[in-house]
C-alpha positions in Angstrom: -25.7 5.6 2.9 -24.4 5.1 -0.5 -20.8 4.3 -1.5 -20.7 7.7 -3.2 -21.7 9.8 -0.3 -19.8 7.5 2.2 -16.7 8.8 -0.5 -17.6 12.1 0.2 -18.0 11.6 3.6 -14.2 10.0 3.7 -13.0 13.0 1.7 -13.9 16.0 4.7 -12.0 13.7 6.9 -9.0 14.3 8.1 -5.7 12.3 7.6 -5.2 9.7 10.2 -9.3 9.0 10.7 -9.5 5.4 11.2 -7.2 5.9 14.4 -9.3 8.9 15.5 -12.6 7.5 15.0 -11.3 4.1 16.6 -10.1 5.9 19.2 -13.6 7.7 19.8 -15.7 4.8 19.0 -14.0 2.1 20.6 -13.9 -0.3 17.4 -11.2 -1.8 15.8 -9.8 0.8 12.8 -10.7 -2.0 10.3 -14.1 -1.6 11.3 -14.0 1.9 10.8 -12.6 1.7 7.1 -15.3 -1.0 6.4 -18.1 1.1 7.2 -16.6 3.7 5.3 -16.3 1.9 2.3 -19.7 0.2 2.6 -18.8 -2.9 3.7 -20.8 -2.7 6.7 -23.2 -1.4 8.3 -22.5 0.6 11.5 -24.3 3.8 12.7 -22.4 4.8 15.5 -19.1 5.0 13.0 -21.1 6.9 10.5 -22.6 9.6 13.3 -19.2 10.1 14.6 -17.4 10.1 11.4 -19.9 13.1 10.6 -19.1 14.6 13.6 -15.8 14.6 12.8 -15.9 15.5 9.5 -17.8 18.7 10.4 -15.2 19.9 13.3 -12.8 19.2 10.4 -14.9 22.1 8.6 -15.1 24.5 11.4 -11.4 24.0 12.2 -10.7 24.5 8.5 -13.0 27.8 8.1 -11.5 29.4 11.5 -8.1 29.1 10.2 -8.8 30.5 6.8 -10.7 33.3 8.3 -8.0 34.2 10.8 -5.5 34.0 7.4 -7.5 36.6 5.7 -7.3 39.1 8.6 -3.6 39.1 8.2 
């Protein structure tokens, strides 16, 4: 991946990642930042990084739709 989508990628995140992802992949939270910056390489950070990312969406949507039915 490229710095610039690995920055998107960080930005769909939630705050607090590194612990959570640490936490989920069992690696240290400064390999979790370094793979999210580029620094290395590390597919099973990236996958669940995504995974994350995207419950961060559906969590995000599910509140903003129960919002509008206020």
């Amino acid at each position: 991946m490229t710095k610039k989508e690995l920055k998107k990628l960080r930005n769909e995140l939630p705050r607090g990642y590194g612990r959570i992802l640490s936490e989920i992949t069992g690696k240290h939270f400064n390999a979790v930042y370094r793979a999210l910056k580029g620094e290395t390489n590390s597919p099973e950070i990236i996958q669940a990084a995504i995974n994350l990312a995207k419950q961060e969406k559906e969590k995000k949507a599910k509140i903003q739709k129960q919002i509008k039915s206020l």
